[in-house]
N, C-alpha and C positions, 0 to 999 in steps of 0.2 A: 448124560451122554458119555463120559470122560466111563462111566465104569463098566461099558461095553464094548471099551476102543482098547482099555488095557487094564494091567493088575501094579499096583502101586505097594512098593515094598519099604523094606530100609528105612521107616520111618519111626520117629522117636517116641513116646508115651508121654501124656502131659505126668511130669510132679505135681501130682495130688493124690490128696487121701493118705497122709504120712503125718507120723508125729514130727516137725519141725524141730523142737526137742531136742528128742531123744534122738533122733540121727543124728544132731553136733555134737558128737564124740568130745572136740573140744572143751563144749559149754557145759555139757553136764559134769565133768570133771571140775571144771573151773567151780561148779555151783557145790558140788562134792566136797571140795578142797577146803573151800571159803566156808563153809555151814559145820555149823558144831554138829557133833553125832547123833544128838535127840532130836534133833531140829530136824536132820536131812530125809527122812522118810514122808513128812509134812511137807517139805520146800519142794522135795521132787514130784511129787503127787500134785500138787500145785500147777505147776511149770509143764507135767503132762498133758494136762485138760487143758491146759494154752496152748502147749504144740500142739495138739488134736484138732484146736480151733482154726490153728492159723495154717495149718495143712488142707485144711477142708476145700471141697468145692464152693462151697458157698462163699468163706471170707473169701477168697479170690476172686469172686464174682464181685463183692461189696467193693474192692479197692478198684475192679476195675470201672465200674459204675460210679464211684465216685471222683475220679480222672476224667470220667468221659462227659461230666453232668457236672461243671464246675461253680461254686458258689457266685448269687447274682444280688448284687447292691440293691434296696430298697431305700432310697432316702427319704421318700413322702408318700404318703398312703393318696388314696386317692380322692381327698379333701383337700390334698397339699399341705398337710399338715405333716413334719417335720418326725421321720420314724427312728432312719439310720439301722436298719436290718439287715442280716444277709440271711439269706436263703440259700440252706442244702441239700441236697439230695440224699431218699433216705438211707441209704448206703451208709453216708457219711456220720449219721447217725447212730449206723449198724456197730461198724468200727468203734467210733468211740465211746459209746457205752460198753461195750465189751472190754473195752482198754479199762477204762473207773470200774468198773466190776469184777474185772481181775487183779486189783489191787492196784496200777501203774501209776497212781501217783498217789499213795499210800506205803512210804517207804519212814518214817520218821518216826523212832519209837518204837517199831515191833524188831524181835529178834532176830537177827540176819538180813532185816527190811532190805538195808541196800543192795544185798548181792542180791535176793531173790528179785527185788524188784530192778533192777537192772537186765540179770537173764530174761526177766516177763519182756521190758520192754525191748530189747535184744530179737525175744524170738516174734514180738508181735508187729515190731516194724517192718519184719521181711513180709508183709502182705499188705500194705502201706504203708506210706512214708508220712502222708500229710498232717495225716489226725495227730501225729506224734507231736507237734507244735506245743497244741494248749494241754497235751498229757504234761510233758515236758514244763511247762511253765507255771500251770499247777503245782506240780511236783517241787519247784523250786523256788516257790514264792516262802515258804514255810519257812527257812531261816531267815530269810530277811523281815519277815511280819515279827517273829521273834523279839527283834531290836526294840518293839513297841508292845508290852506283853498284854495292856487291854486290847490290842489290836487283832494279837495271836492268839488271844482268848477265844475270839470272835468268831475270825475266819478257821483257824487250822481245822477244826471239826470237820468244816464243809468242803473244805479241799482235800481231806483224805478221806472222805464217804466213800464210799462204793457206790453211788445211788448216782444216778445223771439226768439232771433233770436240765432241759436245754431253753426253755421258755426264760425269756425274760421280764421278770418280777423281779421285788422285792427279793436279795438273797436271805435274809433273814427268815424269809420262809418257802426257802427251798431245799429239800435235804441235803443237797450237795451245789458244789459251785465249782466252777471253772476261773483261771485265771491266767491273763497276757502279760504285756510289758511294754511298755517304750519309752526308749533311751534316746533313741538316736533323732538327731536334725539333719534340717536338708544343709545347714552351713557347714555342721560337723563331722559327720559321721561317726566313728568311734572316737574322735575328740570329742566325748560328750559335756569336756567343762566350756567348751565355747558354746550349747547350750542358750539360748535365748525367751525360753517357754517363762514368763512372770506367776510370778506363786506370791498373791498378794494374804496376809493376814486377816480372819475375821476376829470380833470378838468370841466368838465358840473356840473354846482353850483345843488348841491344835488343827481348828478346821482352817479352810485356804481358798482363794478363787484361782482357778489356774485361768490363764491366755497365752496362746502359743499355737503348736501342734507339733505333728510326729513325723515323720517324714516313712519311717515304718513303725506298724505298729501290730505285732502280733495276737493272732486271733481275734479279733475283733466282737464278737458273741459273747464274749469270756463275762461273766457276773463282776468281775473287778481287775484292774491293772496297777500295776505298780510302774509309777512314772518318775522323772528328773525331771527339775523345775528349779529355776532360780530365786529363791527366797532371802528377804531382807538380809540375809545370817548368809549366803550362799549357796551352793547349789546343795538341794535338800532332793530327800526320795518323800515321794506321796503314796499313797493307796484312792484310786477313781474309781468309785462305782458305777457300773454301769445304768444301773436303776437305783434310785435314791430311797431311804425308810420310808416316805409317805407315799409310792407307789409310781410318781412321775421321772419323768428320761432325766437322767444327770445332760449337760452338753457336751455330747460328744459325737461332733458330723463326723461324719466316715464319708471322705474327698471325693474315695476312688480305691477298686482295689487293683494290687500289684499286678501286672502281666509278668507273669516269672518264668525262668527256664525251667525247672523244673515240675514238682508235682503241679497239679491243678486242682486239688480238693482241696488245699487248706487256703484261707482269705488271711490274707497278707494288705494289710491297709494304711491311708495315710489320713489323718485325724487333726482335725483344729479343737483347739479349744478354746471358749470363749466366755468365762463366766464358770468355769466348770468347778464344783465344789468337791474338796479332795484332802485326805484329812493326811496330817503328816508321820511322818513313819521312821522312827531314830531323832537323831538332831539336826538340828537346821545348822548347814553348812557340811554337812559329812555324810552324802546322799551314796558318792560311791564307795565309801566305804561300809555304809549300808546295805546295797544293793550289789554286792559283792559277792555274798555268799549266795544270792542266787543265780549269777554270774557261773560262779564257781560250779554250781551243781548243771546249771543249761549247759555246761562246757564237756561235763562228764556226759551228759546226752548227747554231745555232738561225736562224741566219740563213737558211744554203743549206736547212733545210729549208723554212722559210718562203718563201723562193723558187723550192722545188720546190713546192710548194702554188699560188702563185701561177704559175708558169707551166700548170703541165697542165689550172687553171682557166681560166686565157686559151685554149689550145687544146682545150677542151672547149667552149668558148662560140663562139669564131671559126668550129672545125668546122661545130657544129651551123646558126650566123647562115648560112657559105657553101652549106648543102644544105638549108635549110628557107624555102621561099615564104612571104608574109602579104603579103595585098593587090595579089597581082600582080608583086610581084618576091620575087627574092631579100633575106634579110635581111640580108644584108651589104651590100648596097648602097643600104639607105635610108638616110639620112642623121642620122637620131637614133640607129639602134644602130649606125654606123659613129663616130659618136662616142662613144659606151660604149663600143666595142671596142676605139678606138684608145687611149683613158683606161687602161683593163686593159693593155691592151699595155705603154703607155708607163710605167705602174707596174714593173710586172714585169720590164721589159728595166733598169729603175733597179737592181731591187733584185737583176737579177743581176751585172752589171756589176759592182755595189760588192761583191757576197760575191766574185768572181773575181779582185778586186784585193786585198782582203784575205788572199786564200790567197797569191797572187804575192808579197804581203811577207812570209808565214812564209818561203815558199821562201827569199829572199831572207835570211834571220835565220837560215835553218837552215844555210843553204850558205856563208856569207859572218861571220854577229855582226853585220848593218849595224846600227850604233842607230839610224840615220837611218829606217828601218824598223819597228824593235823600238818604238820612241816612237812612230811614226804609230800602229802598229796599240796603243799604251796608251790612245790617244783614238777612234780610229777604230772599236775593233771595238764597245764600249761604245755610241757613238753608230749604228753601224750596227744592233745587237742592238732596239736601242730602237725605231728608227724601219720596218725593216723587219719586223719580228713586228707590231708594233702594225700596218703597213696592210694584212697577209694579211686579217684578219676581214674588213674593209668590200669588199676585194676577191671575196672566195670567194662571198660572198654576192649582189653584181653579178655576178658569173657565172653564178652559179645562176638568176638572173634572168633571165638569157639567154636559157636553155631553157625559160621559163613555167612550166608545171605540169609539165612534165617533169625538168624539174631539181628538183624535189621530190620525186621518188620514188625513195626506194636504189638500182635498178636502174643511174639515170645516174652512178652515182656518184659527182656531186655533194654530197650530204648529208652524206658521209664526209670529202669535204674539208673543208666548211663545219664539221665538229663538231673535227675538227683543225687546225685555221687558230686557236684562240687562245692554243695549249698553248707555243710557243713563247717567244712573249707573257712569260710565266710562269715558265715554265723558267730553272734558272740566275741566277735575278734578274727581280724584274717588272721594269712601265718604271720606278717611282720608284727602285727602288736603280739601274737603269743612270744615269738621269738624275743622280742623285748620285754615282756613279760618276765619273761625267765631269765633274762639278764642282769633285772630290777635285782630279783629272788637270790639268784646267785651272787650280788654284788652286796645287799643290804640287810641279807637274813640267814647268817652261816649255820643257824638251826637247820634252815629247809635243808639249803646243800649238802650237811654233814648228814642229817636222813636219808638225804636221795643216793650219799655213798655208803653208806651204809647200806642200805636193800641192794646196791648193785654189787657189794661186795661181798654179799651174802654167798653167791658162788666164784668165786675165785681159786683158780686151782685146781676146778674143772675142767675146765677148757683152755689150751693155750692160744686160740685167737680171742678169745673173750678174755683173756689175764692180759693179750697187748692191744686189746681195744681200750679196755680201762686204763691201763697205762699210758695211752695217748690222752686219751683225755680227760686225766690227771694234769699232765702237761698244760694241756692247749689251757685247763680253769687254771692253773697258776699264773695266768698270764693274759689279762681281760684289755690291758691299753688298747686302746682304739677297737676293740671288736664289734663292735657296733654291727659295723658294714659287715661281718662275717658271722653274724648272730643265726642268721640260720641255719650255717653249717655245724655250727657247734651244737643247738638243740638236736639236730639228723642225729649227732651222733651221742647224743645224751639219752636220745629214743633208741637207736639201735645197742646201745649197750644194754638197756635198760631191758628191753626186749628179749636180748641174748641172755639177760641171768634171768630172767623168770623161765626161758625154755628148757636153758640146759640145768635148771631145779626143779621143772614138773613136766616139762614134756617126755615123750620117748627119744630116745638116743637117737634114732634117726632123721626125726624134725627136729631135735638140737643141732645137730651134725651138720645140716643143710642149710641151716640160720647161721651157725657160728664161717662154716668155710665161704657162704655167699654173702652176707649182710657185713662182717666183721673179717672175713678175713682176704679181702681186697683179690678176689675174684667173684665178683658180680657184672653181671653186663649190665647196660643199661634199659634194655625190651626186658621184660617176664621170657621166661622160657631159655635163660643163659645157665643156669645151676649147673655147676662141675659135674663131669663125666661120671668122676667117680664114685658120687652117691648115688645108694639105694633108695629110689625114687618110688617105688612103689607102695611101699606104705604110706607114705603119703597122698594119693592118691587115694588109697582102700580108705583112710580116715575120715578122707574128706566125703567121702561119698554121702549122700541124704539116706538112699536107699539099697537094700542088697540087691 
């Protein structure tokens, strides 16, 4: 009826059918920057057939079908016999095979592994968020399995496969494998040494019974997890298989899964254990400094996905501003939301830059041992964790402003981001443990700190609010008494300095210019959309764009 009554204009085009990619101007620079010269024809060829993917009608069809179709508990078959299954929709399926088949958690050991697989999971999380979980924990199970080399013998093959095979069996003979984690209790939280989970000794040299449970426990489906468990020695890290060699269920009830704010595709569970056999992993008593380095790498994921959050919201909103009129022009060219736009922009191009240099120094650590490296990122990823998770929310949410009322309704997809923009945040450590983290760092490891000034000093002299940003907090680390309570203002500005020399060293003069006089040079408002009059806003905005 409606399209006999009238003619309907001014209306926006869905973003799709784009390489994801190659529109982030940003990313593939970053991916340019970071990749040696023989490498980068190979990495970018790569990275295209992913933006390809992740642009498509289809993946967007998959993420949204598996949000809308969310994983359902199976605890008992219908004999009543004891199963603990979840069930996906195949969607979710769709997703994460295409993640393990593009390499995403195959970063450990190949040339330039960490940058390009960072950009992979960069551009493949802007078309889901959820599946990203057990990519992510996968991915970072590998140096903690390490600590135990018959262990890493074992698994690492099957955690960097390409191959996805979802059934659960025996993983020994499955070409590939997935893997979770859990740390945390319902007493503790991230105080993981109050910890109560028993890790009783067998005679089988390093096997265990564990009793406890998780209070979260990521992925749940996953072929094995690495857990904390309190052992004779103290608190020890284990490895639980999910399916045991002879083909029967390891124990491990699955309670209940999490009702979360955010995505709905990935099963978020809480797990008892009782009897459960679990072989151990490093040494008994030194669980978190085992389970560290995987810590350390899920942290760097919290990043890139916060940054894929934040970018597909900037080109969701830039789209929409350059195809939607008010008042007689285009909205991209009024001049109050070209300043929102370029604020989002200039966020977002921050916060990938820094997660692209922090994969550049795994590389760097994994190929080389540099400690000159290895120390940057003890302080760096910490303060990066902290500062870009915390500004996804303010962000996702100016975006969604963008589009008015449209950007409030599911369909734009919008409200998916905004509900997954704080989970980051969270994950791994809020911001007080990171900001105390880096307190630790700075107080007990003057390798890390003297790295981390080091790379921010690297431009010095470029910029005079970036020479008195450093200069301040020069000052404020000389002087740590009681800082405690002001920990998190001193990371803000250990992120924004830190921010500020990577732009004004590889960005364009204009998004330096805009970073250094709003972020550093104490005219910034506190809403997106205050940036000084007097910058040329416009390229930034052109940069950001997905599409011409």
């Amino acid at each position: 009826m409606a399209a006999t009554t009238h003619t309907v204009t001014n209306q926006v085009p869905l973003l799709v059918g784009y390489d994801v990619f190659s529109a982030d101007r940003v990313l593939t620079e970053a991916v340019q920057r970071h990749t040696a010269p023989d490498l980068a024809d190979e990495v970018l060829a790569e990275l295209r057939a992913l933006g390809l993917a992740a642009g498509s009608a289809q993946a967007l069809e998959w993420g949204t079908l598996a949000n809308e179709n969310p994983p359902r508990l199976r605890t008992h078959d219908r004999y009543g016999n004891r199963i603990d299954e979840v069930e996906f929709h195949p969607a979710w399926h769709r997703l994460l095979g295409h993640a393990v088949s593009s390499g995403l958690t195959d970063a450990w050991g190949r040339p330039a592994g960490h940058v390009r697989r960072a950009a992979g999971f960069l551009v493949w999380s802007q078309v889901e968020s959820g599946h990203g979980c057990p990519v992510s924990m996968t991915h970072a199970a590998v140096p903690a399995l390490r600590s135990e080399p018959e262990l890493a013998a074992e698994w690492e093959p099957r955690l960097t496969s390409r191959v996805y095979e979802p059934s659960l069996v025996p993983a020994g003979g499955k070409p590939g494998a997935l893997f979770g984690m859990g740390m945390t209790e319902k007493q503790g939280g991230s105080d993981v040494r109050a910890n109560t989970t028993r890790a009783t000794p067998l005679d089988e040299a390093g096997a265990y019974l564990l009793t406890g449970h998780k209070w979260f426990c990521s992925a749940p489906m996953s072929d094995g997890f690495l857990v904390l468990a309190q052992a004779p020695g103290g608190l020890t890290c284990f490895l639980v298989e999910r399916v045991l060699p002879d083909g029967s269920r390891n124990v491990f009830r699955i309670q209940r899964l999490k009702d979360k704010l955010g995505n709905r595709s990935n099963a978020s569970s809480e797990v008892e254990f009782d009897g459960t056999w679990a072989r151990r992993v490093g040494e008994e008593g030194r669980g978190v400094r085992t389970i560290i380095e995987m810590v350390a790498a899920t942290r760097l994921d919290c990043v890139l996905g916060s940054a894929a959050v934040m970018r597909q919201a900037v080109a969701q909103a830039v789209h929409h501003a350059a195809h939607r009129q008010a008042f007689g022009a285009e909205l991209i060219d009024q001049p109050l939301m070209r300043n929102v736009l370029a604020d989002l922009a200039l966020e977002s191009e921050a916060a990938t830059t820094l997660a692209l240099r922090l994969a550049a120094a795994y590389d760097a650590v994994e190929s080389g041992g540099s400690p000159q490296e290895r120390a940057f990122l003890r302080v760096a990823v910490p303060v990066a964790k902290y500062w870009v998770t915390k500004r996804c929310t303010p962000l996702a949410a100016e975006a969604l402003e963008c589009l008015g009322g449209n950007g409030y309704v599911e369909e734009s997809g919008m409200p998916r981001l905004l509900r997954e923009s704080p989970l980051n945040s969270i994950w791994e450590g809020s911001g007080n443990v990171q900001a105390l983290d880096v307190l630790r760092a700075v107080a007990r490891e003057p390798a890390a700190l003297n790295a981390f000034l080091q790379e921010i000093g690297l431009a010095r002299g470029a910029d005079h609010r970036l020479d008195g940003a450093i200069k301040d907090l020069l000052a404020e680390l000389a002087d740590l008494e009681g800082i405690e309570g002001g920990a998190r203002r001193l990371v803000e500005r250990m992120a924004l300095v830190l921010q500020g020399s990577l732009l004004v060293r590889w960005a364009p003069a204009p998004v330096a210019d805009a970073f250094c006089a709003s972020r550093l040079g104490r005219d910034w408002g506190v809403a997106f959309g205050t940036l000084p009059r007097s910058l040329d806003l416009a390229p930034l905005v052109d940069r950001a764009r997905p599409v011409g």
